[in-house]
N, CA and C atoms of all chains as a GROMACS GRO file, in nm:
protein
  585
    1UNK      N    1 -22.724   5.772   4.681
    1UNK     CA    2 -22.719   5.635   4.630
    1UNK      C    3 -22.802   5.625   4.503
    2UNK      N    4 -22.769   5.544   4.406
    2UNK     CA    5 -22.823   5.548   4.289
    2UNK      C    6 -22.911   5.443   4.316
    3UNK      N    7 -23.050   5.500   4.248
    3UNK     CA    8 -23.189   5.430   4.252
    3UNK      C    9 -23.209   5.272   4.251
    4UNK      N   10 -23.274   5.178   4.342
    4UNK     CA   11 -23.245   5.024   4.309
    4UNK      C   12 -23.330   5.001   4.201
    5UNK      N   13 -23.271   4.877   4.179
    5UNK     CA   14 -23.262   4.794   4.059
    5UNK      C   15 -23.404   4.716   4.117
    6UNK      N   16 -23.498   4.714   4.024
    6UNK     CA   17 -23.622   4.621   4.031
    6UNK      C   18 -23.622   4.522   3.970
    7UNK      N   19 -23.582   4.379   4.041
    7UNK     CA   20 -23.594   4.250   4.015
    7UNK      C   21 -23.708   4.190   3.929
    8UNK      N   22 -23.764   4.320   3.793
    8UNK     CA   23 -23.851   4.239   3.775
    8UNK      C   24 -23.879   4.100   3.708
    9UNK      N   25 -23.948   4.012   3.779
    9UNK     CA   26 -23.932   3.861   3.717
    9UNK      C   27 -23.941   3.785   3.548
   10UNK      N   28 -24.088   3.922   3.577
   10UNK     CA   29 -24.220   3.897   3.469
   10UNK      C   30 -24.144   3.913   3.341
   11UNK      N   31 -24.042   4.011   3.306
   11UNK     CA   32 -24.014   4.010   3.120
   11UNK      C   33 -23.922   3.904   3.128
   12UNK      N   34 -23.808   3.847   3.210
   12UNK     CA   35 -23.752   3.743   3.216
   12UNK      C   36 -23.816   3.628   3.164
   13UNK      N   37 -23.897   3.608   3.272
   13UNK     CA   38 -23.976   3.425   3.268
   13UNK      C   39 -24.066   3.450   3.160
   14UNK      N   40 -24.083   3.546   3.051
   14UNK     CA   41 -24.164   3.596   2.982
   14UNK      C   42 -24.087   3.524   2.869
   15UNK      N   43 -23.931   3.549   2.891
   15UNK     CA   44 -23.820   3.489   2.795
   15UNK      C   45 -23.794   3.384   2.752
   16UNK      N   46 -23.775   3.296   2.880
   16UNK     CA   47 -23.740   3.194   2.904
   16UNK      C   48 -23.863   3.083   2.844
   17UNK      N   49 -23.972   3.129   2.850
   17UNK     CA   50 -24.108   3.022   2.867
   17UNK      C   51 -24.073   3.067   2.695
   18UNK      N   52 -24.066   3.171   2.643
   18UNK     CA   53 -24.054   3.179   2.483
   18UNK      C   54 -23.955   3.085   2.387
   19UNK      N   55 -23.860   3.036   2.494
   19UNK     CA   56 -23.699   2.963   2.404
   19UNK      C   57 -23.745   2.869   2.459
   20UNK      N   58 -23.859   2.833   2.561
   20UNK     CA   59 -23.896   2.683   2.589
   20UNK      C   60 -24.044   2.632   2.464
   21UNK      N   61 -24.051   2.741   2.433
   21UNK     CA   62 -24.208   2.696   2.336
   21UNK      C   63 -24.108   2.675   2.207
   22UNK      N   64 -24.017   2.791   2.178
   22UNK     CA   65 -23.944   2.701   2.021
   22UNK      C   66 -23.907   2.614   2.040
   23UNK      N   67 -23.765   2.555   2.153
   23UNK     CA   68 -23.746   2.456   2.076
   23UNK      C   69 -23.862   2.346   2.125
   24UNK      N   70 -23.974   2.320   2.184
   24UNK     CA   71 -24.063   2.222   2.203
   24UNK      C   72 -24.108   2.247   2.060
   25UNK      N   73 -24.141   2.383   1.978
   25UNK     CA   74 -24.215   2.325   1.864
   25UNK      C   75 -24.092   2.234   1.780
   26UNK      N   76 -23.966   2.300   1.735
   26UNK     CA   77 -23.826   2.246   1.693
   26UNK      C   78 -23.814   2.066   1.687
   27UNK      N   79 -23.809   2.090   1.816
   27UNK     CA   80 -23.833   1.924   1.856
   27UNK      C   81 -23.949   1.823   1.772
   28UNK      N   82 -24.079   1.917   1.765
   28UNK     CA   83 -24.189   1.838   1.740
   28UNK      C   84 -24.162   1.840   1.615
   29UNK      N   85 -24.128   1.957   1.511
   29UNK     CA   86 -24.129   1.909   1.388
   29UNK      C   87 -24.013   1.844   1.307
   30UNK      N   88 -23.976   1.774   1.413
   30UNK     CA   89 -23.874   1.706   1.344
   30UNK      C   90 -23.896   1.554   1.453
   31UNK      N   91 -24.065   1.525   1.447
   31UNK     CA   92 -24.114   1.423   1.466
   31UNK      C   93 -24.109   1.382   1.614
   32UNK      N   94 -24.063   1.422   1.714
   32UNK     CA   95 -24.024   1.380   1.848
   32UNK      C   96 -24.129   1.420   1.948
   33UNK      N   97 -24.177   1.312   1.996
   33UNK     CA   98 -24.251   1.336   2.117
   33UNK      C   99 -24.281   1.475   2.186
   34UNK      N  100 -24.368   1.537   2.237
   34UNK     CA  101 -24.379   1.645   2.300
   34UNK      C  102 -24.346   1.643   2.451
   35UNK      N  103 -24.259   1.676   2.523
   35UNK     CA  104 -24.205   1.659   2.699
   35UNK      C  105 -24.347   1.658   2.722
   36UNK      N  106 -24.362   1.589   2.826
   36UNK     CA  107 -24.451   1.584   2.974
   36UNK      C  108 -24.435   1.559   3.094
   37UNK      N  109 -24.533   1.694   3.155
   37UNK     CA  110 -24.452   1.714   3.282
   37UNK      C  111 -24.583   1.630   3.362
   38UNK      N  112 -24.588   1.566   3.456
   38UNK     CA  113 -24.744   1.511   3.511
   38UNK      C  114 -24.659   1.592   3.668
   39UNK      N  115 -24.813   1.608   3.738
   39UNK     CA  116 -24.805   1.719   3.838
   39UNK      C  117 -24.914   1.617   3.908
   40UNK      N  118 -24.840   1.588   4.077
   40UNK     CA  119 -24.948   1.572   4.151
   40UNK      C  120 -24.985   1.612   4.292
   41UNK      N  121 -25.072   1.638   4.291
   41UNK     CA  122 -25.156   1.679   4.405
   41UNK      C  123 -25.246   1.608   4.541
   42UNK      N  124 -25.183   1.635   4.650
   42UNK     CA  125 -25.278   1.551   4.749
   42UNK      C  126 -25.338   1.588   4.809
   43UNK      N  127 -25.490   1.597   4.827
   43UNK     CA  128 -25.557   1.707   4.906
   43UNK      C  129 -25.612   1.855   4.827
   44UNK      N  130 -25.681   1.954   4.886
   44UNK     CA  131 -25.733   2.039   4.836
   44UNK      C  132 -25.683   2.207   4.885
   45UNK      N  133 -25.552   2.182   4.925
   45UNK     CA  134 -25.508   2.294   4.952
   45UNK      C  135 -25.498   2.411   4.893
   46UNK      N  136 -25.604   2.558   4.894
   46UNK     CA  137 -25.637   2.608   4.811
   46UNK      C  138 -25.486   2.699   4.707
   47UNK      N  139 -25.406   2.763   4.788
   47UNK     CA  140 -25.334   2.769   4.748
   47UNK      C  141 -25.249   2.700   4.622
   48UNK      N  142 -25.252   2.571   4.669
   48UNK     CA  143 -25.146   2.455   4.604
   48UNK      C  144 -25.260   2.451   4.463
   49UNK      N  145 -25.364   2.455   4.503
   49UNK     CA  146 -25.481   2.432   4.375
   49UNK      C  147 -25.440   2.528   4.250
   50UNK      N  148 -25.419   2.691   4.297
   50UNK     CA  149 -25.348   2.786   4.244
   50UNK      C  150 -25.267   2.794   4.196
   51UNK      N  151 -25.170   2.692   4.257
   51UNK     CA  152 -25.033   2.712   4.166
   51UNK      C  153 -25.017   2.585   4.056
   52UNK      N  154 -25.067   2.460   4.057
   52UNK     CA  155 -25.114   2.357   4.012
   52UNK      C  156 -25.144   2.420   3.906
   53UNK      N  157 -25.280   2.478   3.885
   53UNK     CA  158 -25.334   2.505   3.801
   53UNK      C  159 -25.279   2.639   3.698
   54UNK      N  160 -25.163   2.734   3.754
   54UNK     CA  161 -25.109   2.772   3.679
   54UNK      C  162 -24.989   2.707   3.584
   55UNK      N  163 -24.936   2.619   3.688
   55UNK     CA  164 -24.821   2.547   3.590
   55UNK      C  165 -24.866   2.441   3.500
   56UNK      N  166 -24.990   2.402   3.507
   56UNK     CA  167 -25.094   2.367   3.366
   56UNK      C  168 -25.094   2.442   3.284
   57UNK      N  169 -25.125   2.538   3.282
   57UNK     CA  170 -25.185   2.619   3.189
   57UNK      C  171 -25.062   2.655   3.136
   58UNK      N  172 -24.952   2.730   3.185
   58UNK     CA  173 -24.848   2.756   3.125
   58UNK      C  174 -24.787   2.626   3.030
   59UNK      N  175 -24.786   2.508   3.082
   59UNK     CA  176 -24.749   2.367   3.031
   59UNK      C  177 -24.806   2.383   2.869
   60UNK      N  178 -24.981   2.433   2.853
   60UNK     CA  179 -25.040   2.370   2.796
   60UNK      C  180 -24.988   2.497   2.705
   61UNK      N  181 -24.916   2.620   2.720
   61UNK     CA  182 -24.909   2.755   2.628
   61UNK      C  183 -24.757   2.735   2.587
   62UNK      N  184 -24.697   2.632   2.592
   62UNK     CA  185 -24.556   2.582   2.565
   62UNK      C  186 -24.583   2.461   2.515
   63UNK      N  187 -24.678   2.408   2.456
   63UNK     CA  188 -24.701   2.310   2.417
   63UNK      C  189 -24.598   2.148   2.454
   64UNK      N  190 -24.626   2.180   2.605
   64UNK     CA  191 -24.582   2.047   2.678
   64UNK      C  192 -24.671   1.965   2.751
   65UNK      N  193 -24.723   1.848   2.760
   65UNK     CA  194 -24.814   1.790   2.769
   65UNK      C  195 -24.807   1.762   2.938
   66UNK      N  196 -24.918   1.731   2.955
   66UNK     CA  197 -24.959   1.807   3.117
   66UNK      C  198 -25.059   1.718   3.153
   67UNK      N  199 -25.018   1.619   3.334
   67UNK     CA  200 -25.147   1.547   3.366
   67UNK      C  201 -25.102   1.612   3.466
   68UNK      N  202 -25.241   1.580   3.521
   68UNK     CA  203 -25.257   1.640   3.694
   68UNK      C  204 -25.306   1.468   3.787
   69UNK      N  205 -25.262   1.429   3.857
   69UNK     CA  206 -25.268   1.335   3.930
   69UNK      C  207 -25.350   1.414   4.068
   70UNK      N  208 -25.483   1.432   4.070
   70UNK     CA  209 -25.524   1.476   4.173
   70UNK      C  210 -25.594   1.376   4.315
   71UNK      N  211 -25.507   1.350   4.391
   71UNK     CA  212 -25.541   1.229   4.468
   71UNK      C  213 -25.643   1.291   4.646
   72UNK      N  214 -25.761   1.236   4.678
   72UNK     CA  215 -25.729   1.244   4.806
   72UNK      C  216 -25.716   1.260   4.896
   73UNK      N  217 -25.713   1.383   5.002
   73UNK     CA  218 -25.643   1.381   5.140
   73UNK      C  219 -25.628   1.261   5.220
   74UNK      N  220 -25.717   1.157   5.194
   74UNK     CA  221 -25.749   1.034   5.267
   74UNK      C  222 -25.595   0.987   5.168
   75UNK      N  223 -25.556   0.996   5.097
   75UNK     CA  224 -25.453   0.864   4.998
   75UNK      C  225 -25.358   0.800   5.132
   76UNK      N  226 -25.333   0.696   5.131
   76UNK     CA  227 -25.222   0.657   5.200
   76UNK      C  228 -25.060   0.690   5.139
   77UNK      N  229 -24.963   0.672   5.207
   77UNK     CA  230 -24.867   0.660   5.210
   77UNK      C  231 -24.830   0.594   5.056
   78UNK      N  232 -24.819   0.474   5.113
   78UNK     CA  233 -24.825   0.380   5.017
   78UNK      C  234 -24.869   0.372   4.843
   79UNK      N  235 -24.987   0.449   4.857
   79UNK     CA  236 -25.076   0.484   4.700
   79UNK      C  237 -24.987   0.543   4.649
   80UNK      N  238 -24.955   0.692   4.710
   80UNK     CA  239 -24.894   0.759   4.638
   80UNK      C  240 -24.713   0.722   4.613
   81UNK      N  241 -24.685   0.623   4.707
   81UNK     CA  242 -24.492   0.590   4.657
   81UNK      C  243 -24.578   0.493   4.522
   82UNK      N  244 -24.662   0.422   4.496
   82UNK     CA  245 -24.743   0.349   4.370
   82UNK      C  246 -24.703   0.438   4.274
   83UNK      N  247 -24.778   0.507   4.275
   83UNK     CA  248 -24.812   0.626   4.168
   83UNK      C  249 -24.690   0.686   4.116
   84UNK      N  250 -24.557   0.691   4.228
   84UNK     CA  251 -24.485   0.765   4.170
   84UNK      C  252 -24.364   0.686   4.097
   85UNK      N  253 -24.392   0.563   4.138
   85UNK     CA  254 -24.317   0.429   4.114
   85UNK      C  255 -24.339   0.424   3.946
   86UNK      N  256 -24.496   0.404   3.939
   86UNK     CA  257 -24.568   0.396   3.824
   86UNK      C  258 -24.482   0.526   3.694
   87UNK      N  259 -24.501   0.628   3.712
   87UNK     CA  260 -24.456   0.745   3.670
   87UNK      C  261 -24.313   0.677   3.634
   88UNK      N  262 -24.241   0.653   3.721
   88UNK     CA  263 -24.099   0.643   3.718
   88UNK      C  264 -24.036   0.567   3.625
   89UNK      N  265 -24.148   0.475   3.583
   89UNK     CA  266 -24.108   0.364   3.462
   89UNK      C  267 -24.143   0.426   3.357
   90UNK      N  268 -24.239   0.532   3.374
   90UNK     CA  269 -24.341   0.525   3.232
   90UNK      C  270 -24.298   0.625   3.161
   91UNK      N  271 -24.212   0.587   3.020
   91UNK     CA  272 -24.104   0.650   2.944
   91UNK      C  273 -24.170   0.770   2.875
   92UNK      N  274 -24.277   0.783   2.836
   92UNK     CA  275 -24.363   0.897   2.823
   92UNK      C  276 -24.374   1.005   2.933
   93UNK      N  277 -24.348   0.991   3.024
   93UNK     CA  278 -24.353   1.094   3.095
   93UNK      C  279 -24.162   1.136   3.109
   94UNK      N  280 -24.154   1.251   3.157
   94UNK     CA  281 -24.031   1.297   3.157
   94UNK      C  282 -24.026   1.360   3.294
   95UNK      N  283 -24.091   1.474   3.340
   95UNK     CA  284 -24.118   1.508   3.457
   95UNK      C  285 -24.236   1.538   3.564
   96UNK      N  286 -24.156   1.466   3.687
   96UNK     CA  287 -24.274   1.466   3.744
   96UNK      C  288 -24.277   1.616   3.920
   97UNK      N  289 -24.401   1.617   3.877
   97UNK     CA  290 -24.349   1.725   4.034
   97UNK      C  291 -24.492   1.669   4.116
   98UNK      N  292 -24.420   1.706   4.238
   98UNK     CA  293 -24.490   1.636   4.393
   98UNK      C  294 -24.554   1.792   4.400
   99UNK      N  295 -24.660   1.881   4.417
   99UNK     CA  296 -24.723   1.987   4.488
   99UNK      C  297 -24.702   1.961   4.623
  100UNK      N  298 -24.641   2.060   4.711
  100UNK     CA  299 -24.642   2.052   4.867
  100UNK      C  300 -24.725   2.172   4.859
  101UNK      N  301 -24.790   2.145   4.980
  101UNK     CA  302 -24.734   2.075   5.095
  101UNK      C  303 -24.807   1.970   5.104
  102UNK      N  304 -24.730   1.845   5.142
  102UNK     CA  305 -24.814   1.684   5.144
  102UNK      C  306 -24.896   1.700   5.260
  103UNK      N  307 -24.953   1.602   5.265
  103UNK     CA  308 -25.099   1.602   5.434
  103UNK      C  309 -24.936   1.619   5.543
  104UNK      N  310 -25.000   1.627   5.630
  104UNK     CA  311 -24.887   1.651   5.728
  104UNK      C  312 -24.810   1.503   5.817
  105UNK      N  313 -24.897   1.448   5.747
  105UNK     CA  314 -24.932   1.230   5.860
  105UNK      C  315 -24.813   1.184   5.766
  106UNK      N  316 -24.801   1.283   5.637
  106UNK     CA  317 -24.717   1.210   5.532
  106UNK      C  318 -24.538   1.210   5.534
  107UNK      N  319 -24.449   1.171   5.541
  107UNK     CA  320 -24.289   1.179   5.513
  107UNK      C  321 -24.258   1.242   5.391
  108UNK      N  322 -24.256   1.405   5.369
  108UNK     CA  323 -24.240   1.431   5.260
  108UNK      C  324 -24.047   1.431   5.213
  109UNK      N  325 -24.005   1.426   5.295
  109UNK     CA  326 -23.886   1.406   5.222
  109UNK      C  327 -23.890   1.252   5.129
  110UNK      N  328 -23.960   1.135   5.260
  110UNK     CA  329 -23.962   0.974   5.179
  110UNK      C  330 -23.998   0.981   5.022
  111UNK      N  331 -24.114   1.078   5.028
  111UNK     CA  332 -24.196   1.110   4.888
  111UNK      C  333 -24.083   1.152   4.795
  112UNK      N  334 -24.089   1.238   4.814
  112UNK     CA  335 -23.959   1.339   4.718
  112UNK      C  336 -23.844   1.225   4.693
  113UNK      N  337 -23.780   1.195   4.781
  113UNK     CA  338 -23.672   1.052   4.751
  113UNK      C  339 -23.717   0.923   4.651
  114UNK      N  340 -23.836   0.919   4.617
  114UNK     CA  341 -23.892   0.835   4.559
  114UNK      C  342 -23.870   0.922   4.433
  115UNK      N  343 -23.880   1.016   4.402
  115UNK     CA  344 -23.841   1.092   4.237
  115UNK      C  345 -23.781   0.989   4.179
  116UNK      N  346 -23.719   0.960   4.038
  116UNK     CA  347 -23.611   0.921   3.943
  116UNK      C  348 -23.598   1.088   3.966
  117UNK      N  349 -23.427   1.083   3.998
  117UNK     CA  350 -23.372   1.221   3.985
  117UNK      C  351 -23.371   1.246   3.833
  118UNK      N  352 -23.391   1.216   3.766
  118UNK     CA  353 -23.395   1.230   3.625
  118UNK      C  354 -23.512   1.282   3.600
  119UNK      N  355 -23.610   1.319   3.660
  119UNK     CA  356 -23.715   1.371   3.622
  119UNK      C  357 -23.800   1.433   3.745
  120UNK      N  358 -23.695   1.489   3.819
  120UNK     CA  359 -23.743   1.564   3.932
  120UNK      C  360 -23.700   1.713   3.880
  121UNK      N  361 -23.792   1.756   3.831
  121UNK     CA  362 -23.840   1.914   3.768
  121UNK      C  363 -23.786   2.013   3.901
  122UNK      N  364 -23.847   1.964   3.974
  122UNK     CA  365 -23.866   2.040   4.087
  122UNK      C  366 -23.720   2.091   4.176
  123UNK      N  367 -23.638   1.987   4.139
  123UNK     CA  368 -23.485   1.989   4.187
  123UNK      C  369 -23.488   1.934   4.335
  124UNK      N  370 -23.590   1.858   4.424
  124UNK     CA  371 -23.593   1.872   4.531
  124UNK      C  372 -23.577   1.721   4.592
  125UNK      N  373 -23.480   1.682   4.483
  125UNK     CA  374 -23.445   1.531   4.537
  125UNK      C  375 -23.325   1.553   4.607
  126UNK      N  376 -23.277   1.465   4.706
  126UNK     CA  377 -23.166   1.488   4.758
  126UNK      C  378 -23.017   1.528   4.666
  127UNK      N  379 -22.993   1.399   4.545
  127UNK     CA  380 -22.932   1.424   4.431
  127UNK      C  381 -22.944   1.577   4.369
  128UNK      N  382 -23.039   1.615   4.363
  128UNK     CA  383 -23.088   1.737   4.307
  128UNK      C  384 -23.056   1.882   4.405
  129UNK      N  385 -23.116   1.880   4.529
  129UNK     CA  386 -23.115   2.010   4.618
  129UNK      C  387 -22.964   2.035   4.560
  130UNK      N  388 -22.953   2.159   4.565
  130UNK     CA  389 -22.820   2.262   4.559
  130UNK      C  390 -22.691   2.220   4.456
  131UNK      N  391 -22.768   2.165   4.341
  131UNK     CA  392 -22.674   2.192   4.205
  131UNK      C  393 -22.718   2.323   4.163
  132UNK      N  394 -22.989   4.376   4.918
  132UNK     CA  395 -23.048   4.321   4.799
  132UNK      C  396 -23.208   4.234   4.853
  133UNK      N  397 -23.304   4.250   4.806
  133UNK     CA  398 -23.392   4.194   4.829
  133UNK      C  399 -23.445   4.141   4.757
  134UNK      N  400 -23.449   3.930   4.787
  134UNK     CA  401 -23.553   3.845   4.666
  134UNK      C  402 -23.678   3.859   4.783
  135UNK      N  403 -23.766   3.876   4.701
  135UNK     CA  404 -23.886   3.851   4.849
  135UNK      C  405 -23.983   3.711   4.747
  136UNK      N  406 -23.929   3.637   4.860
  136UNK     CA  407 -24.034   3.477   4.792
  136UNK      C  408 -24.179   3.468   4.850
  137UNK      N  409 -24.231   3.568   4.945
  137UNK     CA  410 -24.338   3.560   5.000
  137UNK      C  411 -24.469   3.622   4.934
  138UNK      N  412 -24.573   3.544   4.954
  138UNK     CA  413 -24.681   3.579   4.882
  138UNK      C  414 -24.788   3.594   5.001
  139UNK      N  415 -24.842   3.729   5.010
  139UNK     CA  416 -24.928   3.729   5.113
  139UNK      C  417 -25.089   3.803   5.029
  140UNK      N  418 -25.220   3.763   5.132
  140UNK     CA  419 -25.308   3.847   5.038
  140UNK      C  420 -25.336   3.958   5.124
  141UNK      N  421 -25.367   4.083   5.103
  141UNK     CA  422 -25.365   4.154   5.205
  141UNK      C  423 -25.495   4.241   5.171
  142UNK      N  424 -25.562   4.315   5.234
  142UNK     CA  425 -25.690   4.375   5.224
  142UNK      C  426 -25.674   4.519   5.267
  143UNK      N  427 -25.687   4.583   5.197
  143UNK     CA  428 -25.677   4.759   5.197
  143UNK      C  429 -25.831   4.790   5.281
  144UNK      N  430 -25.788   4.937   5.326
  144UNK     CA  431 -25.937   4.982   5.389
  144UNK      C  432 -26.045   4.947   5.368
  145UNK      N  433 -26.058   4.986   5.186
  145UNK     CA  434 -26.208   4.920   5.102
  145UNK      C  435 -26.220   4.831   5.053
  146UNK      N  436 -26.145   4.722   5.162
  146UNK     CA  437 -26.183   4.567   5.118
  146UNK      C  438 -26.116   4.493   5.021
  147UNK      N  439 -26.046   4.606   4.926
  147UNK     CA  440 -26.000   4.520   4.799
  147UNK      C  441 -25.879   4.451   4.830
  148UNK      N  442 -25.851   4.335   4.802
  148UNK     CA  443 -25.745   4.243   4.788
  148UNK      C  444 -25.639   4.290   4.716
  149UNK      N  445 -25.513   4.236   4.779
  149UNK     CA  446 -25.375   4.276   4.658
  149UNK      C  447 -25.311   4.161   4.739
  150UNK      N  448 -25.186   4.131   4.656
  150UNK     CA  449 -25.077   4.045   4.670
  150UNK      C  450 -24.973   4.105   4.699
  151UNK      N  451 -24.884   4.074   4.826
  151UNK     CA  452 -24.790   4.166   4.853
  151UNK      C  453 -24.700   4.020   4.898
  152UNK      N  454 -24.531   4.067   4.890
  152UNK     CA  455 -24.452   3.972   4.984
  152UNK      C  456 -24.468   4.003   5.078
  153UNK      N  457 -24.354   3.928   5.193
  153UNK     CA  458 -24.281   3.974   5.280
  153UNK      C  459 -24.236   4.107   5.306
  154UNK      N  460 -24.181   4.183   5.230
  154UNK     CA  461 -24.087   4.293   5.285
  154UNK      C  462 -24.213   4.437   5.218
  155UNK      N  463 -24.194   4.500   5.338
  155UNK     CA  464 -24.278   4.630   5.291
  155UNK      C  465 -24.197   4.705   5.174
  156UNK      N  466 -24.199   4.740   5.066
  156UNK     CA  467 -24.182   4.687   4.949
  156UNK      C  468 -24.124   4.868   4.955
  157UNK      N  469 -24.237   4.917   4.956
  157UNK     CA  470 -24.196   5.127   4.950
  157UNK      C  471 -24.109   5.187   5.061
  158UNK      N  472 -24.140   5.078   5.182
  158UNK     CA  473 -24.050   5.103   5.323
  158UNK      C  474 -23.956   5.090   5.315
  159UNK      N  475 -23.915   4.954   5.244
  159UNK     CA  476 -23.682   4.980   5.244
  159UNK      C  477 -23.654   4.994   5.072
  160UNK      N  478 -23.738   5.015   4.978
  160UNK     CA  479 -23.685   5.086   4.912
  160UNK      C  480 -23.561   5.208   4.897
  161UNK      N  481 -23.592   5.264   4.972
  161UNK     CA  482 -23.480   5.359   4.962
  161UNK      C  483 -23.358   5.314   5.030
  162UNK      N  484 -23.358   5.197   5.071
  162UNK     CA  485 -23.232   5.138   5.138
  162UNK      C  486 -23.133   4.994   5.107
  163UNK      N  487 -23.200   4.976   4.959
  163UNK     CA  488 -23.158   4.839   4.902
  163UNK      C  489 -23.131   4.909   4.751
  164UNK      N  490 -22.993   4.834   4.697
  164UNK     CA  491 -22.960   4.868   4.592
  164UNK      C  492 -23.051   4.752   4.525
  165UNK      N  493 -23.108   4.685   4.543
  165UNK     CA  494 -23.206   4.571   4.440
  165UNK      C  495 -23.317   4.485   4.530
  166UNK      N  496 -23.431   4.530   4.460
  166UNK     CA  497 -23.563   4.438   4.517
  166UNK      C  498 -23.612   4.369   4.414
  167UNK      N  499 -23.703   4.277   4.440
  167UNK     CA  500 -23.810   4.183   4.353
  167UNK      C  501 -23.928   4.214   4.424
  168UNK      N  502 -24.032   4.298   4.321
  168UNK     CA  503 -24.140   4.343   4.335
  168UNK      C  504 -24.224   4.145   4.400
  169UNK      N  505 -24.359   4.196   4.465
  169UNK     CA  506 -24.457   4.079   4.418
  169UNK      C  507 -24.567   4.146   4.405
  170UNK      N  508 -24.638   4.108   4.342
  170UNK     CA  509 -24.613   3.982   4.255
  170UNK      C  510 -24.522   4.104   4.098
  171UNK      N  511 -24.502   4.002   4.010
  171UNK     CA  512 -24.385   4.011   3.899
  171UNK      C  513 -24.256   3.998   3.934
  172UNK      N  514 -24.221   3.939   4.030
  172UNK     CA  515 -24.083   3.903   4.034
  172UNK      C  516 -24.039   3.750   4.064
  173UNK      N  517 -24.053   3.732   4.199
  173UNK     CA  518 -23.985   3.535   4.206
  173UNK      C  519 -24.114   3.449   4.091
  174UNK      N  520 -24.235   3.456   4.118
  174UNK     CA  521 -24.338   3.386   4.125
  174UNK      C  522 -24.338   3.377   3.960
  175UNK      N  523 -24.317   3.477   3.905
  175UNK     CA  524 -24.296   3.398   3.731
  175UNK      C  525 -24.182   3.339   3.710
  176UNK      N  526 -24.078   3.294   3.757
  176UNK     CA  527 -23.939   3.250   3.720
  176UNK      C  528 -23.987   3.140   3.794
  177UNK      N  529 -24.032   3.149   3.912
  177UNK     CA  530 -23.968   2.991   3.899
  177UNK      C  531 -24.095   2.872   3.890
  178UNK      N  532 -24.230   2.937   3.808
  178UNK     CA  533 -24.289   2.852   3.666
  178UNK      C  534 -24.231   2.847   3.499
  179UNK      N  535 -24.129   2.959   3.511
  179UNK     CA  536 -24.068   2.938   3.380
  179UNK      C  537 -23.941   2.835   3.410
  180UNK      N  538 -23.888   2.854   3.506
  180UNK     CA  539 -23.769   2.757   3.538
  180UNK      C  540 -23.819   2.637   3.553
  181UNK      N  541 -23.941   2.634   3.597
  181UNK     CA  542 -23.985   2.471   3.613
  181UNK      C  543 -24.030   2.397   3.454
  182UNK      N  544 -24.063   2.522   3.370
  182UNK     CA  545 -24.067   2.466   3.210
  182UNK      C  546 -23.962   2.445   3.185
  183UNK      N  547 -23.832   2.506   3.229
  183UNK     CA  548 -23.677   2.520   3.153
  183UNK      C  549 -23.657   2.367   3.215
  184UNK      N  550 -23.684   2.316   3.317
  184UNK     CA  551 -23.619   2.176   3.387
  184UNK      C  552 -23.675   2.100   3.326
  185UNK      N  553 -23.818   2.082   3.284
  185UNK     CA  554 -23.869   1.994   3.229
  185UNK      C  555 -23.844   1.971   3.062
  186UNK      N  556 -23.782   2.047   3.021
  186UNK     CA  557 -23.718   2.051   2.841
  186UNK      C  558 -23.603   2.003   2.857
  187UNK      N  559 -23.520   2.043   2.998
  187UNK     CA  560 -23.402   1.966   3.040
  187UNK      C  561 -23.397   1.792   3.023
  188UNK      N  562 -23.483   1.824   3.106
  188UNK     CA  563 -23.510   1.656   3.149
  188UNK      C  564 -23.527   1.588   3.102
  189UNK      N  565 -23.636   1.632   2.968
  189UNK     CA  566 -23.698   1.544   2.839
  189UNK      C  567 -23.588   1.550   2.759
  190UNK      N  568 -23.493   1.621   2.732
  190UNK     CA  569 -23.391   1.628   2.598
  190UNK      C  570 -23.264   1.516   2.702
  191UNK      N  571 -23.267   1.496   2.803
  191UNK     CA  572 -23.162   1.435   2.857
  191UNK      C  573 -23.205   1.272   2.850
  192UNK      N  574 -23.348   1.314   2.885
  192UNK     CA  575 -23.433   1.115   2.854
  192UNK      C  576 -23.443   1.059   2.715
  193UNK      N  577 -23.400   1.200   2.644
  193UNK     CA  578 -23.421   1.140   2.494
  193UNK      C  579 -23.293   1.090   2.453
  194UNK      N  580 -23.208   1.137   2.489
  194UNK     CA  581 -23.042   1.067   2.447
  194UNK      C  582 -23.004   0.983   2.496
  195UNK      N  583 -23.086   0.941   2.619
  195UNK     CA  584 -23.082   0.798   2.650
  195UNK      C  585 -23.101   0.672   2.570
   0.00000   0.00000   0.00000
């Protein structure tokens, strides 16, 4: 059998994050807003902290503008459908992503359904799953 | 064919840490025409795909 093929990810997404930094600069110099993605977080799950904090940093090396909404473990229900309500109007932002895993007391599908599918990055709105 | 989406930390004899998936990676090697190493395989795509959605998203809110 001829030798497998190694899926590697790294020169790919190496690619992709490169044709996402031109045209963001493209865009900018021809005066247009810079995308922003706002990212939030509930709780201190170390993991989730990890990956949070990488898709910052990458945000910030593609010159796409980047909040972190860090709320919490105590947040209610309620705060956070606020917050995402808030987001949902606010035309400056473009995308938003939910970090799971939510507290466990929480309805994370309710959460996620609260997206504007229009700016669910994440693809994990109902509208969204499996396009 | 193997995607392995799992991220585990795992500790060798002398303590040192590494990142491994799911699938013993050298063990079915010889029995898969295609693997995804970890780490360098799922775990950078889909932070670059999550930049690719969000340039999506913003160029689709802008023609609004």
């Amino acid at each position: 059998m001829a030798s497998p093929l190694i899926l590697a990810g790294k020169p790919v997404a190496e690619k992709f994050r490169l044709a996402v930094k031109r045209r963001v600069e493209e865009l900018c110099a021809v005066g247009k807003p810079p995308p922003s993605l706002n990212v939030i977080q509930v709780g201190d799950d170390p993991a989730s902290t990890v990956y949070v904090r990488s898709k910052l940093r990458t945000c910030r090396r593609l010159g796409i503008e980047h909040k972190l909404h860090h709320l919490p473990e105590t947040t209610s229900e309620d705060e956070l459908l606020d917050l995402i309500a808030r987001l949902n109007k606010d035309s400056s932002v473009h995308g938003i992503l939910m970090q799971l895993p939510l507290p466990k007391r929480m309805d994370a599908s309710r959460v996620l359904f609260a997206i504007d599918p229009m700016k669910d990055v994440d693809g994990l709105h109902p509208v969204n799953v499996g396009r | 064919m193997v995607v392995d989406v799992g991220v585990n930390r795992m500790e060798d004899e002398n303590g040192k840490e590494s990142l491994v998936g799911d699938v013993d990676f050298d063990a079915v090697l010889p029995k898969v025409s295609a693997i995804s190493p970890v780490p360098g395989g799922v775990g950078p795509m889909t932070i670059a795909m999550l930049m690719v959605n969000v340039l999506v998203a913003y160029e689709e809110q802008l023609r609004r």
